[in-house]
C-alpha positions as CSV (number, residue, x, y, z in Angstrom):
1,X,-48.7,59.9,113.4
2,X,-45.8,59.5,116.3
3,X,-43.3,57.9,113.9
4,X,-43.7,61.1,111.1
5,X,-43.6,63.2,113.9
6,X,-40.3,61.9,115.6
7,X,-39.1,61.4,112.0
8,X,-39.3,65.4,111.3
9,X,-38.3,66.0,114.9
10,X,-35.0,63.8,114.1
11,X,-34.6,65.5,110.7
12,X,-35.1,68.9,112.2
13,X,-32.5,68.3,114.6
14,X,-30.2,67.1,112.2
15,X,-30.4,70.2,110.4
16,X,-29.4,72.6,113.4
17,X,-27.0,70.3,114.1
18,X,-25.6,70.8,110.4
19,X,-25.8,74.2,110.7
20,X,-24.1,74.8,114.4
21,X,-21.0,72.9,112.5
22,X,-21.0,75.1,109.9
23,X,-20.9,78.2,112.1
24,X,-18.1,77.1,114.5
25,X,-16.0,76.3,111.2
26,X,-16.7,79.8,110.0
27,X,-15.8,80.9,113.2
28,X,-12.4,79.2,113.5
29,X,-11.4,79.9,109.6
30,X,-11.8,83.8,110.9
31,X,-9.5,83.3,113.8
32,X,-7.3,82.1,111.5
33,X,-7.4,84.6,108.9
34,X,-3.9,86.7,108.2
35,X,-5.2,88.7,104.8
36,X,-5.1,91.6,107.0
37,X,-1.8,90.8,108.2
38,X,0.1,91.1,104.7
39,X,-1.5,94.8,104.3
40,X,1.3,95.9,107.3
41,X,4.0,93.8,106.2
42,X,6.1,95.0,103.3
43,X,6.1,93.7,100.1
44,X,9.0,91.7,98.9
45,X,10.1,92.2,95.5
46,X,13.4,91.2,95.1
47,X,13.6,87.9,93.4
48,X,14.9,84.9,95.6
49,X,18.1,82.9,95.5
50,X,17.2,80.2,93.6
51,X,18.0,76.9,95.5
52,X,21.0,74.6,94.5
53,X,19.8,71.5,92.0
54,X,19.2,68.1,94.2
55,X,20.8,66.0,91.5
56,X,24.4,66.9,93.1
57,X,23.0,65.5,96.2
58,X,21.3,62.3,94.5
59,X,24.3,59.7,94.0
60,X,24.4,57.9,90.3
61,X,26.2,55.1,89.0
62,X,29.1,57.2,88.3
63,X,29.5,59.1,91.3
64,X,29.2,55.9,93.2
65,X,31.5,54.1,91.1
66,X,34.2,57.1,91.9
67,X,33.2,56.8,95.3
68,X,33.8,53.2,95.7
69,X,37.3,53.5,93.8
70,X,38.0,56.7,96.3
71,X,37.3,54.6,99.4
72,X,39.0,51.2,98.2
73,X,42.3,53.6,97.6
74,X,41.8,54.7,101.0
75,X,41.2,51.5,103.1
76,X,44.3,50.1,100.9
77,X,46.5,53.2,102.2
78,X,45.4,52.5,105.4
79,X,45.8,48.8,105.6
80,X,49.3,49.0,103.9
81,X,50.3,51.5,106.6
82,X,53.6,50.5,108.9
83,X,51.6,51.9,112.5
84,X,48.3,49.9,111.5
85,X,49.7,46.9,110.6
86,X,52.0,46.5,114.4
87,X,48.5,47.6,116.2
88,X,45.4,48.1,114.7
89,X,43.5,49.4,117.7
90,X,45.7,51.4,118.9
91,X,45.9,53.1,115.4
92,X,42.2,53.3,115.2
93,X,42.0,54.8,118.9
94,X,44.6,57.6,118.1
95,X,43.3,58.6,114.5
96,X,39.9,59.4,116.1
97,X,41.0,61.2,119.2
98,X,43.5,63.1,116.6
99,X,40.2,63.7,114.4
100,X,36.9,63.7,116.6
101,X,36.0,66.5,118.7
102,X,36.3,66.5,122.3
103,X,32.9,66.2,123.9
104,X,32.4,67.4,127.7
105,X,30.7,65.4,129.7
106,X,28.1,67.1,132.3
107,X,28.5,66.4,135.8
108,X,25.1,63.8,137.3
109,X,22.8,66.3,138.9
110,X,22.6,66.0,142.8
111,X,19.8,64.1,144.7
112,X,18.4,65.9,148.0
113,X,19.6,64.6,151.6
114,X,16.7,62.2,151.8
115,X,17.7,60.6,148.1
116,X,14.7,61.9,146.3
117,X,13.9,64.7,143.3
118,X,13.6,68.1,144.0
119,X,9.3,68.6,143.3
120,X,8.9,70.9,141.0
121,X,7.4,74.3,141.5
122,X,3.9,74.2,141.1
123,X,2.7,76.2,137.8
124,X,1.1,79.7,137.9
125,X,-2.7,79.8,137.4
126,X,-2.7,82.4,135.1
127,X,-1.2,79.9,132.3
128,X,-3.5,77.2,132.8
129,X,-6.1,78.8,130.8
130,X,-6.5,78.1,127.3
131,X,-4.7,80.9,125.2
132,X,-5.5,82.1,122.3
133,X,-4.6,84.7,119.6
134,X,-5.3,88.6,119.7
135,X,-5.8,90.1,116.1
């Protein structure tokens, strides 16, 4: 008789447990529930823009093939040129300064007198808690 008994006992706990799960998902799905939401906003009618094909961005054989043509011309141009072929660095160096933007570097933050961090402020107790959303 002890085993059916713990048996049903098991089984009946299994059940609640089933069904407290089911609750709290309930629960959640209505915390997460913006139907009434759309009744306040307005509705949108007007048709969207439609958005630009992807195939222009997708390269094929015969953009790349124009590509590579494109670039060989370049790199030729550049090679064959009179201030690139008496110093290549130096030709490199000033085409990106001439073409790059300018980029600001920010000055190192300062250390305290004893060489450590500044501790950071300690956080208010009113944000601690967990937060959640008012309907």
């Amino acid at each position: 008789m002890e085993v059916k008994d713990t048996v049903a006992a098991l089984s009946a706990q299994k059940a609640i447990g089933k069904k407290k799960k089911l609750r709290s998902r309930q629960k959640k799905l209505k915390v997460y529930d913006l139907s009434t939401l759309s009744d306040f906003l307005p509705d949108l009618k007007t048709p969207r823009q439609p958005t630009p094909p992807t195939d222009e961005l997708k390269p094929n054989c015969k953009s790349m093939k124009k590509l590579i043509l494109k670039e060989g011309k370049q790199l030729s141009t550049v090679l064959n040129h009179p201030t690139f072929q008496l110093d290549s660095l130096a030709a490199i160096h000033q085409h990106l300064q001439s073409t790059q933007p300018v980029i600001d570097e920010k000055p190192k933050k300062k250390k305290n007198k004893n060489g450590g961090r500044k501790e950071k402020a300690k956080k208010s107790k009113a944000s601690d808690g967990p937060q959640s959303m008012v309907l």
